[in-house]
MITI-724021 format. One line per 4 residues: number of its first residue (from 1); their letters; for each residue x, y, z of C-alpha. Coordinates in steps of 0.1 Angstrom, whole numbers, plus 5000, padded with zeros to 4 digits. Example, Ala and Ser with C-alpha at 12.3 -4.5 7.8 and 13.67 -1.06 7.14 Angstrom:
2
1 = AS = 5123:4955:5078  5137:4989:5071
// end
This chain:
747
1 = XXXX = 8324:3144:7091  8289:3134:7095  8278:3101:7106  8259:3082:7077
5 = XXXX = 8254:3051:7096  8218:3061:7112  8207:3064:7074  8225:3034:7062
9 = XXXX = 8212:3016:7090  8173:3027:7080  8171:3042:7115  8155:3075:7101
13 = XXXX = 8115:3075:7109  8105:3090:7076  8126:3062:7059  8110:3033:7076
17 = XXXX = 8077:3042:7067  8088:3048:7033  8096:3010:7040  8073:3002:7051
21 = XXXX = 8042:3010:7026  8065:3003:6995  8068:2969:7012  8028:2967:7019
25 = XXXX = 8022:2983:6985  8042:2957:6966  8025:2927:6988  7987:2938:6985
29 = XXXX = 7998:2941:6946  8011:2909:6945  7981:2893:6964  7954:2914:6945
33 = XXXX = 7970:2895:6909  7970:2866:6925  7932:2870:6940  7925:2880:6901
37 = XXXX = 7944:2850:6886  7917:2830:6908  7892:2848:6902  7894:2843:6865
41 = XXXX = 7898:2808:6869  7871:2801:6886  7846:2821:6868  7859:2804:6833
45 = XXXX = 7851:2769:6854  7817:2785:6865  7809:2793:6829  7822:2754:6815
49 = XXXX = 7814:2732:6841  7774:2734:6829  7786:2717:6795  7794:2687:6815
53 = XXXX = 7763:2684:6836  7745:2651:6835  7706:2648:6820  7683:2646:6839
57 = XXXX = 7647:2632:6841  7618:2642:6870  7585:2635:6869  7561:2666:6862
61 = XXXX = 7526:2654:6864  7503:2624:6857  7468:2622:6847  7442:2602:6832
65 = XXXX = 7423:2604:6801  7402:2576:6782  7399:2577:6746  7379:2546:6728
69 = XXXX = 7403:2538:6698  7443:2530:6697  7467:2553:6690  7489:2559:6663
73 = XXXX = 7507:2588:6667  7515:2610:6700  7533:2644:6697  7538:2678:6718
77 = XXXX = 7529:2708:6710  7564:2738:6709  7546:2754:6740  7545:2721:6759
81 = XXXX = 7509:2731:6767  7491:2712:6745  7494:2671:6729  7476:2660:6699
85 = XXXX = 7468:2623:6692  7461:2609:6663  7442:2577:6663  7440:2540:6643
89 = XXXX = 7405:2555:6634  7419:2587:6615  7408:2615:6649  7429:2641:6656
93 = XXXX = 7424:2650:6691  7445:2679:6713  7448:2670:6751  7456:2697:6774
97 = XXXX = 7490:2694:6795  7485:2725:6816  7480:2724:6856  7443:2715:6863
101 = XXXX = 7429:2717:6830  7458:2686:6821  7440:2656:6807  7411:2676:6790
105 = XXXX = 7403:2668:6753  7397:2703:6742  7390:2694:6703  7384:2663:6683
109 = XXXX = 7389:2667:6644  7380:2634:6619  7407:2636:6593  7395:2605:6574
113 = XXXX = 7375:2570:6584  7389:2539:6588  7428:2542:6575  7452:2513:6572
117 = XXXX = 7480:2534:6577  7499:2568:6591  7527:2588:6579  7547:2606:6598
121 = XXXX = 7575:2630:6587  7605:2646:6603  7597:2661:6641  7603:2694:6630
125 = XXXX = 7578:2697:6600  7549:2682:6616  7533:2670:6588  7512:2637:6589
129 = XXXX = 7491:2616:6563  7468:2589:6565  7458:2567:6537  7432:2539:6533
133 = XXXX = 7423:2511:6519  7412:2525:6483  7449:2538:6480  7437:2576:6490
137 = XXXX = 7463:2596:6514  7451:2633:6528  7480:2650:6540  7477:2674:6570
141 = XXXX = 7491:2692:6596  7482:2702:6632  7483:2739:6640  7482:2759:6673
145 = XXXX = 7473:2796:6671  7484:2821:6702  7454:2839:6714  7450:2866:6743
149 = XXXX = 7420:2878:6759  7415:2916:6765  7386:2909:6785  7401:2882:6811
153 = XXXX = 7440:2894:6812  7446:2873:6838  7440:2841:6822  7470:2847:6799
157 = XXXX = 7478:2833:6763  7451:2807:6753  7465:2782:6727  7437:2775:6698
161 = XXXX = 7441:2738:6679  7434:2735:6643  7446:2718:6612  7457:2726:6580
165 = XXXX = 7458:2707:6547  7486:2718:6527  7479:2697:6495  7437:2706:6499
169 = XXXX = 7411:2685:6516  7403:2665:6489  7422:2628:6494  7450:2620:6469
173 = XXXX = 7446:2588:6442  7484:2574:6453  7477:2540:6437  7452:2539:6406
177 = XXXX = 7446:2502:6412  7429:2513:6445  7447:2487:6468  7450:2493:6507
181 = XXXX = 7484:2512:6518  7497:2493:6545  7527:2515:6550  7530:2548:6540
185 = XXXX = 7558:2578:6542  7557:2613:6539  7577:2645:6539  7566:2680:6533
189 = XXXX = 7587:2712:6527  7569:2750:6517  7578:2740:6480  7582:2706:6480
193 = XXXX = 7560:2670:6493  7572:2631:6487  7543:2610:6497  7556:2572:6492
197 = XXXX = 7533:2539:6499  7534:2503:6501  7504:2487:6485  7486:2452:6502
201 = XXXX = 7506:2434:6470  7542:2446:6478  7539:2476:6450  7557:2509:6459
205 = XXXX = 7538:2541:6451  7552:2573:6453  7539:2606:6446  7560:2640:6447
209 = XXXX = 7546:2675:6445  7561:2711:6436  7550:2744:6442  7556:2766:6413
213 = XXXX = 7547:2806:6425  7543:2831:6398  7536:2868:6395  7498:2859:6386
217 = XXXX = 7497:2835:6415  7514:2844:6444  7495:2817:6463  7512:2793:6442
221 = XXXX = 7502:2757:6422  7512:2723:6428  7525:2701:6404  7522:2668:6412
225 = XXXX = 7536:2631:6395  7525:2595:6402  7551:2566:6396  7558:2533:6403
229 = XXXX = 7589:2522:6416  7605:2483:6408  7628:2464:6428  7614:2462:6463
233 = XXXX = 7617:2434:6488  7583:2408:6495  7583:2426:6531  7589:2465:6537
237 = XXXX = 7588:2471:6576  7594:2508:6572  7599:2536:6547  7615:2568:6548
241 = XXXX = 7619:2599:6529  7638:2629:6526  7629:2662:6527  7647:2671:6492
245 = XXXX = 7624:2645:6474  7657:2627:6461  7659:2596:6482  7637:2571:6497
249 = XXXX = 7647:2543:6525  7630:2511:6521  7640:2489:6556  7633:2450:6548
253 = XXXX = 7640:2424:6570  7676:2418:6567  7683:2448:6539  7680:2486:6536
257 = XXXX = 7669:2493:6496  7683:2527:6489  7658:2544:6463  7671:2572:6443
261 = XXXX = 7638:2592:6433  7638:2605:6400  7602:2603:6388  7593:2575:6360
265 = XXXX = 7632:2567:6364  7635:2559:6399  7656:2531:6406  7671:2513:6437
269 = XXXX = 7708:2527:6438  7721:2504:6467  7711:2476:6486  7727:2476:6522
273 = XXXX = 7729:2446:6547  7719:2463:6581  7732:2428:6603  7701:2427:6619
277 = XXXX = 7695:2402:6639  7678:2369:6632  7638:2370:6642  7641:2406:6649
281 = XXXX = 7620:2432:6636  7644:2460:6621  7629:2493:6633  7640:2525:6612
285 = XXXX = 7638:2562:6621  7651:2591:6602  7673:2617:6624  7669:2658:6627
289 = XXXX = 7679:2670:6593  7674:2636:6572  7708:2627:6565  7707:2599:6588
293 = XXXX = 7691:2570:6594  7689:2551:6631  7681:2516:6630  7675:2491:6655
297 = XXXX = 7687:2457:6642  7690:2434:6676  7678:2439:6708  7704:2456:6724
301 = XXXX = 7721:2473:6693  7708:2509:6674  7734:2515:6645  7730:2556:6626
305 = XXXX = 7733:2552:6588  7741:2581:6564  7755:2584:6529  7792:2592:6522
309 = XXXX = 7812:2602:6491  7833:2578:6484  7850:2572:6447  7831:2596:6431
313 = XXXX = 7795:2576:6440  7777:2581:6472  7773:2550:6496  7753:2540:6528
317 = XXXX = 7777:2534:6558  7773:2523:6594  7795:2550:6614  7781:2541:6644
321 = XXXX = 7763:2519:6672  7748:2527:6704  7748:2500:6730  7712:2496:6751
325 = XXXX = 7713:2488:6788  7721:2446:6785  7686:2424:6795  7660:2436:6769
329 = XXXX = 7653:2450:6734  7645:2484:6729  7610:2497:6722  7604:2531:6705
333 = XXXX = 7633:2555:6694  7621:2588:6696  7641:2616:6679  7650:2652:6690
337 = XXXX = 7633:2677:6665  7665:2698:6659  7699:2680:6675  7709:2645:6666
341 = XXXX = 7698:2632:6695  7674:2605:6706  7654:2585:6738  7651:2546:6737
345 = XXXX = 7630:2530:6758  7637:2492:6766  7611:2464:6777  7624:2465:6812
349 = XXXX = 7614:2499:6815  7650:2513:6809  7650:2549:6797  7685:2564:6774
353 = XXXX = 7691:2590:6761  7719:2596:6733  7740:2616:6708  7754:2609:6679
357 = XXXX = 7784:2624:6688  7791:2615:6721  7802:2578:6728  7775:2559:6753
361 = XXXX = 7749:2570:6764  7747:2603:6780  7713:2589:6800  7703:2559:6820
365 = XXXX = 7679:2551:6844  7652:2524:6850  7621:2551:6847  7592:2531:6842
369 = XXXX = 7574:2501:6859  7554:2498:6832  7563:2499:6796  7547:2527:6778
373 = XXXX = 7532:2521:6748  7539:2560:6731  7565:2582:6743  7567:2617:6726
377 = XXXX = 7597:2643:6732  7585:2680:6732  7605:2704:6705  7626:2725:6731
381 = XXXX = 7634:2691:6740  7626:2701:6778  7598:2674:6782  7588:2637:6779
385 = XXXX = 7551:2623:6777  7544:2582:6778  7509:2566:6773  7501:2539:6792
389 = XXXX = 7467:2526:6787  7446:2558:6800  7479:2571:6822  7497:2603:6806
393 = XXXX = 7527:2612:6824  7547:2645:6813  7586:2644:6824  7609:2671:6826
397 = XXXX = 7639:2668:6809  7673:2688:6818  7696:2678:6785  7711:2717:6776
401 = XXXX = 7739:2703:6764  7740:2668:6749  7762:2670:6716  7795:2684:6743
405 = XXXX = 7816:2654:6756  7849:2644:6757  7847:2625:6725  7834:2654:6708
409 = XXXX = 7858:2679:6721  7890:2656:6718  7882:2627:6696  7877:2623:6657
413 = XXXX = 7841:2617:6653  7824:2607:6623  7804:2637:6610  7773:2630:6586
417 = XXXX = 7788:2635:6550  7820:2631:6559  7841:2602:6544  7858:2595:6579
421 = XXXX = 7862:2604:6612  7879:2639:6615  7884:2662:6641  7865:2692:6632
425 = XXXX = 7855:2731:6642  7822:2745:6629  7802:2759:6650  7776:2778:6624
429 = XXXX = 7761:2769:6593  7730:2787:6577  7708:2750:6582  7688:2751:6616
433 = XXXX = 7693:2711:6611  7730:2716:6609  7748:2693:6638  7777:2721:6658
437 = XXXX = 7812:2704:6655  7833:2719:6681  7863:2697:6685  7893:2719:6702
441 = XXXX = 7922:2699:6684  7919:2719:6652  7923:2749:6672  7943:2738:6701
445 = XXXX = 7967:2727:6671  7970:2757:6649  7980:2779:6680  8007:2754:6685
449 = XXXX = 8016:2753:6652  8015:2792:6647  8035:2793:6680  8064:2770:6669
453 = XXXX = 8065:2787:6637  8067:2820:6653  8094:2810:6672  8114:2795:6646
457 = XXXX = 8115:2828:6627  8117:2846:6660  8146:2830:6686  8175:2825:6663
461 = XXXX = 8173:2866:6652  8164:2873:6690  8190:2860:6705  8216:2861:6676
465 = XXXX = 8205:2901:6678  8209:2900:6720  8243:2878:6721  8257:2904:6695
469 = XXXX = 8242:2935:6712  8254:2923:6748  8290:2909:6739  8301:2920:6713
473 = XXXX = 8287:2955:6704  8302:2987:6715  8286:3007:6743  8277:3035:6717
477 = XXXX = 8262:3013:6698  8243:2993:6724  8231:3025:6737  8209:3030:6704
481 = XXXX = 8199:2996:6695  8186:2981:6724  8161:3011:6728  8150:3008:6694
485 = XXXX = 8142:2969:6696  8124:2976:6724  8102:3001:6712  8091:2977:6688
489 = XXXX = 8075:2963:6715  8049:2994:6718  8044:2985:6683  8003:2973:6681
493 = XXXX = 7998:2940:6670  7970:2950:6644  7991:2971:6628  8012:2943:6625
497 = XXXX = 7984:2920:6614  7970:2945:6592  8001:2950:6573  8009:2911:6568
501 = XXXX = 7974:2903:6563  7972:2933:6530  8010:2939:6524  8031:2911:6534
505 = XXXX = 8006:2880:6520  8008:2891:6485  8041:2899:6483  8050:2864:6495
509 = XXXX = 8024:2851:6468  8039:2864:6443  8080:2863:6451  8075:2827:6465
513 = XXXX = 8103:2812:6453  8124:2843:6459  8117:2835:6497  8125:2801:6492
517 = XXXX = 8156:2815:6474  8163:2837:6503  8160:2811:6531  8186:2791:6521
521 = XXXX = 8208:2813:6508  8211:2838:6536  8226:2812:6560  8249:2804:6533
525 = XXXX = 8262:2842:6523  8266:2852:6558  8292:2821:6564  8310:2835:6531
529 = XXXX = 8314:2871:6543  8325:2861:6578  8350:2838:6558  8359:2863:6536
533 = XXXX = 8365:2888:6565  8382:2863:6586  8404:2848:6559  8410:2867:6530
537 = XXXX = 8409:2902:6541  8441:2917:6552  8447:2924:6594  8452:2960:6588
541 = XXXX = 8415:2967:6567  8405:2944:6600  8420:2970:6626  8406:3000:6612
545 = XXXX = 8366:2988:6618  8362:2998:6656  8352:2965:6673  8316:2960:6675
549 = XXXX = 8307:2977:6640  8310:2948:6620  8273:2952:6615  8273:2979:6593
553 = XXXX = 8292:2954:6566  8266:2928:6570  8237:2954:6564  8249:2963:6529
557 = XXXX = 8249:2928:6520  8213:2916:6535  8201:2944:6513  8215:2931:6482
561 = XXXX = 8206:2897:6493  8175:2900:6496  8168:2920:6468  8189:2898:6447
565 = XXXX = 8164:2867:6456  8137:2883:6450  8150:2891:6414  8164:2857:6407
569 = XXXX = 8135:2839:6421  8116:2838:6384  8143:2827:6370  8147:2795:6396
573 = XXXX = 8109:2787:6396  8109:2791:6352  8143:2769:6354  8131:2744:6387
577 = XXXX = 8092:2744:6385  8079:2746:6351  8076:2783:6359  8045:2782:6390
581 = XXXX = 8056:2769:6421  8027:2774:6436  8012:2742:6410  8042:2725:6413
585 = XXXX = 8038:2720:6449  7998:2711:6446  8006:2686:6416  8039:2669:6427
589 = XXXX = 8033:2671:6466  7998:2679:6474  8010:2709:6494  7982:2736:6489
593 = XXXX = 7992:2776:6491  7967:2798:6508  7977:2834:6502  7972:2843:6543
597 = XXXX = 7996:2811:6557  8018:2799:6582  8047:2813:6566  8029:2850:6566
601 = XXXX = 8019:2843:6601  8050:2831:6613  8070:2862:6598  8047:2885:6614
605 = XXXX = 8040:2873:6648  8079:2869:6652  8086:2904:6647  8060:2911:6676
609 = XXXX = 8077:2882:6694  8115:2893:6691  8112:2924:6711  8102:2905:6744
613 = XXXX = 8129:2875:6739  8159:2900:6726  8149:2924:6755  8149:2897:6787
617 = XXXX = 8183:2874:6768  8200:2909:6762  8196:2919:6799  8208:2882:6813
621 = XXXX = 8241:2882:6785  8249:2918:6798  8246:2908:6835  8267:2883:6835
625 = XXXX = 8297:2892:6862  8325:2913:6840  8351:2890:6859  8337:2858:6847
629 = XXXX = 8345:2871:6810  8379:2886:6819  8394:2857:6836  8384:2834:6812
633 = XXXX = 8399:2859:6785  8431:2862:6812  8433:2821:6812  8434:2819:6771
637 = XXXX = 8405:2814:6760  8391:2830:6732  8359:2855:6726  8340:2827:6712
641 = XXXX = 8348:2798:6738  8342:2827:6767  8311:2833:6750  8300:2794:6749
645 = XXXX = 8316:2784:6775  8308:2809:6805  8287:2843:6792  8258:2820:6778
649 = XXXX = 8258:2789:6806  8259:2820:6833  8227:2836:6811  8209:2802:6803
653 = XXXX = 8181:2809:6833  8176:2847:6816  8179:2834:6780  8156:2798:6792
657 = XXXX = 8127:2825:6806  8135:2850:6774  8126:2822:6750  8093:2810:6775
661 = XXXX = 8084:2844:6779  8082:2849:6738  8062:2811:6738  8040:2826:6759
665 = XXXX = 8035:2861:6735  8027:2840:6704  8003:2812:6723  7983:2845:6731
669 = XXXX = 7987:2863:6704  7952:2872:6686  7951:2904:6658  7980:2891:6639
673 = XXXX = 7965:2854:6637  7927:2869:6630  7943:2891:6604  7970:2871:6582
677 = XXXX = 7960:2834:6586  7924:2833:6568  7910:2814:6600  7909:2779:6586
681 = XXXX = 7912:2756:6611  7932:2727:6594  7952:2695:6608  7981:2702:6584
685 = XXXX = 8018:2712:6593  8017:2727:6563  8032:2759:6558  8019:2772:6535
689 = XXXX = 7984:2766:6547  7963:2786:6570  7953:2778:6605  7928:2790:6633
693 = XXXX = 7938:2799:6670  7922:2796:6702  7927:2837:6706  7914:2839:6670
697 = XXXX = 7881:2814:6676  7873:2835:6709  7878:2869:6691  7858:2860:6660
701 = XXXX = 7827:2840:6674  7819:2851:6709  7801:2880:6699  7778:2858:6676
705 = XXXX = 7769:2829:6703  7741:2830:6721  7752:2833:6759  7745:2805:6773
709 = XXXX = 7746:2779:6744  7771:2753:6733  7788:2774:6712  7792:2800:6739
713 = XXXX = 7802:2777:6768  7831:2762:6747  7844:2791:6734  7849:2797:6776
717 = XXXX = 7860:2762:6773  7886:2778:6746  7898:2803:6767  7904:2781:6798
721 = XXXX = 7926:2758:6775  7945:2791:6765  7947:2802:6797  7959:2764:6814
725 = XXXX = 7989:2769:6781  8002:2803:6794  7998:2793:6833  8017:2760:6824
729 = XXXX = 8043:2774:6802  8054:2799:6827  8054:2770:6849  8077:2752:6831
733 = XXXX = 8098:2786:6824  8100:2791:6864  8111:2756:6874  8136:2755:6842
737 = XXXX = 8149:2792:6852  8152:2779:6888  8173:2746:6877  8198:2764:6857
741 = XXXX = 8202:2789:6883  8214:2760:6907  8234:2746:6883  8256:2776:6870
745 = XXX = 8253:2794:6900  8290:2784:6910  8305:2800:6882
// end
């Protein structure tokens, strides 16, 4: 007989390198996931991490340059290569900010002698007016045309001032009792102007234009009207309007007049207390976009103002205020031109920078020795100039990121227009002024909830289907059905999607009741047939079904079930609901029905999910030791306490990581959620409602972000989160798995 014990033993040379490299095979593949798992982990922090860097401000350059009058407005050109002044004596001047040529005044324009007072509208249209003391305004605006020179290449684009005056040269009658304008207000759109005034005796002017184009005039006519407009306080200290020429802000000392412009009817619509401060001087500002208003009402306090909806009439509300460094009162508030943020400089020579959205401010330094008297942000918002006297010093300014902070991401914040705080995702709009909400919760949440609904509809089938399959099912059987469940596994998840999304969503729409119908009842016949077949059927019709078939009774009757439901469920919703459930619902319980829902989604995604938990439960059932189940058989007990009572606490660890493992599916799950839930991303456990993933989010909007943005870095953001959930539910899964294990393993 031939020895086997050299083979056995592993002794064979061929064998042990065998051994060997499957050994080194399955380590280096072990390691190289691991290395990967890293990897990806660290690049998603390499892509995030910018979102959370801190602003910062350097100095650039500093230079001198003398002009005879004061100054009344300072701005930066979109190029950061040019800044034009405009002066108390009605000069337009543009100073060059570029390397040795800074400080040079390379054009002086005279818009109007002598004005007693300067508009100036919203950063991003760059529109300005003066007026005078006859009650004339000309409206204009800078402009800054590219050139190149073929000649001298090397000197590169060339940036040519001018000005424009979009309502003609000629000056503009706003009061016909020719009194001074000593405070004036302006806002100019392609179609649209609102040029508003306060006279020397405390009269309100106001003056709006429209351009009407027509077929015979493409260039286009305006139509202008002149009003008056009652109600205003003895002392204005700053006026505001909005683009739309529908409301004007009238700041007084103590009060903010709301005026709602509608030509000869204008009125003042609300009168506001702002809590300013006694002996302060209330300074107003409107933000990017118009629909808020900043104003600083005490010396260390800046509140933002904007209109809500509230019992059917719109209303001024503080949402928030913005805490200066304590010691001294705040000087200028300078605006971003397109993000709702702002710099404040403070008398102490404290610099700040904030957003609305973020709580405190998200800059802080003492910058400046001396006070400057204009400060001007640049429209990239990438640079800072101050005026001191005849010293111009140009900052560069790091802020990529200023509306992302933990507030924003995980907090409700109080979005302009909305009624209340409100965690919210919406990351586009059509509305370059529009202000990116990109709070995770709503998204975080609906892959929870889509989860948890997935796995209600998925475990009890899953492992209802495993227990039977493993315990109780004969090996014939067994031998067909667990292969087939587990194909379903190859089954694509868009195809899944795709059919819940255009079959399964309408069907549900229209048989809703019949579901309803169906859920409770199914529980319900199924304990009636097993008491039937337990009870009331005779032993002998018992015997003659082999053991384990008892499934093809119940399939017969699901059938019928569920056809039955879906044929009575009129007749319950006509009897139970005034005949629409769907309204019933919305007008008895304010529970809304989307036709792509949780319901659909939770339906859907647990068929993809019941393949991975049946699969891993069915294994640990069927490996639990045969002589555990036939001594507890030998001692008495019956199929169902040896079931409870040792098959399923032996399993637990399989059927614990079976359940995890499924968890884990659905969190991750992305074509089925894009496809059946209508991408809503609501805070409602409604079923019947839609919802919007993490998976989903990342699928749908990264190939619209601009790499590198906001958007783009939290959708990376969005993905970490995901993949912290898997890595921390398999956590959980292994440590559960592990416990249980220790616990049964004496059995």
């Amino acid at each position: 007989m031939a020895d086997a014990g050299d083979f056995l033993k592993g002794d064979s040379p061929g064998r042990r390198v065998k051994d060997k490299l499957a050994r080194y095979g399955v380590t280096a593949g072990g390691i190289f996931v691991l290395v990967t798992l890293v990897l990806i982990f660290f690049y998603l922090l390499y892509v995030i991490m910018p979102i959370f860097a801190s602003v910062r401000v350097t100095s650039q350059q500093t230079f001198s340059t003398a002009f005879p009058d004061q100054a009344a407005v300072i701005r930066i050109s979109e190029q950061n290569d040019l800044a034009y002044r405009l002066s108390t004596q009605g000069v337009l001047s543009f100073v060059s900010l570029n390397g040795e040529q800074a400080g040079q005044v390379s054009s002086q324009i005279q818009i109007m002698a002598q004005p007693t007072s300067v508009a100036r509208t919203l950063p991003r249209e760059e529109v300005f007016a003066y007026g005078n003391a006859a009650g004339q305004v000309v409206l204009f605006k800078p402009l800054f045309h590219n050139a190149f020179s073929e000649q001298t290449p090397q000197a590169g684009r060339q940036t040519k001032p001018g000005v424009a005056y979009p309502l003609g040269r000629a000056p503009i009658q706003l009061d016909p009792q020719q009194q001074s304008l000593t405070l004036l207000a302006a806002s100019f759109r392609d179609h649209q102007a609102v040029i508003a005034g306060i006279t020397a005796d405390q009269r309100l002017r106001v003056a709006t234009f429209e351009k009407s184009v027509s077929l015979q005039n493409q260039q286009g006519t305006w139509q202008s009207q002149f009003f008056a407009v009652p109600g205003m306080p003895a002392r204005v200290d700053a006026l505001a309007v909005t683009p739309d020429a529908r409301t004007l802000y009238a700041l007084g000392a103590q009060e903010l007049y709301v005026v709602a412009l509608r030509g000869e009817q204008s009125y003042v619509r609300e009168v506001v207390d702002v809590g300013a401060e006694p002996g302060s001087r209330a300074q107003m500002t409107l933000l990017s976009g118009a629909n808020s208003l900043l104003i600083r009402t005490g010396h260390q306090s800046i509140a933002q103002w904007f209109e809500v909806l509230r019992d059917g009439e719109r209303q001024m509300v503080k949402a928030r205020e913005f805490k200066l460094a304590p010691g001294s009162a705040a000087t200028h508030l300078v605006p971003e031109y397109s993000r709702k943020g702002f710099f404040a400089v403070q008398q102490d020579g404290t610099l700040s920078a904030f957003y609305t959205t973020v709580k405190g401010p998200i800059y802080q330094e003492t910058r400046f020795e001396r006070v400057p008297e204009w400060m001007a942000i640049s429209p990239r918002a990438d640079r800072l100039l101050t005026v001191s006297g005849d010293q111009w010093q140009v900052y560069k300014v790091n802020n990529r990121h200023p509306e992302i902070g933990f507030a924003s991401l995980w907090q409700k914040i109080w979005y302009e227009g909305y009624p209340e705080p409100a965690y919210v995702w919406q990351s586009t709009s059509a509305s370059d002024e529009f202000e990116p909400k990109l709070s995770l919760v709503p998204v975080v949440f609906g892959t929870l909830k889509a989860a948890l609904y997935a796995m209600v509809f998925a475990i009890p089938l899953a492992l209802a289907g495993a227990i039977y399959t493993a315990y109780f099912m004969s090996s014939s059987m067994r031998r067909v059905i667990k292969p087939t469940v587990e194909i379903m596994e190859a089954l694509p998840t868009v195809i899944l999607g795709f059919l819940a999304g255009i079959w399964l969503a309408p069907v549900i729409e229209m048989h809703l009741a019949g579901v309803f119908l169906m859920v409770v009842a199914f529980p319900l016949v199924m304990l009636v047939v097993g008491l039937i077949w337990s009870l009331l059927l005779p032993a002998a019709w018992r015997v003659r079904l082999p053991g384990g078939l008892h499934i093809l009774v119940l399939i017969p009757v699901i059938i019928l079930l569920c056809y039955g439901c879906l044929n009575l469920g009129p007749v319950f919703e006509q009897a139970l609901f005034d005949g629409d459930l769907q309204v019933y619902l919305a007008s008895e319980w304010g529970i809304g029905y989307d036709q792509r829902n949780t319901l659909v989604v939770g339906i859907a995604m647990g068929f993809a999910v019941i393949p991975t938990v049946f699969t891993i439960a069915e294994d640990a059932i069927f490996s639990v030791p045969g002589h555990l189940t036939s001594g507890s058989l030998a001692l008495g007990a019956t199929h169902w306490q040896t079931l409870t009572r040792v098959v399923l606490l032996t399993a637990s660890p399989g059927i614990f990581s079976a359940i995890m493992m499924g968890l884990g599916r659905a969190v991750g799950e992305t074509m089925i959620v894009l496809m059946a839930t209508g991408n809503t991303p609501l805070m409602d456990w409604n079923i019947l409602e839609g919802l919007r993933t993490l998976s989903a989010t990342i699928a749908i909007e990264m190939p619209e972000s601009e790499v590198g943005s906001s958007h783009y870095r939290v959708l990376f953001l969005a993905a970490f989160v995901l993949f912290v959930f898997t890595f921390l539910f398999n956590t959980i899964a292994e440590l559960v798995r592990q416990r249980l294990r220790e616990r049964y393993s004496s059995l």
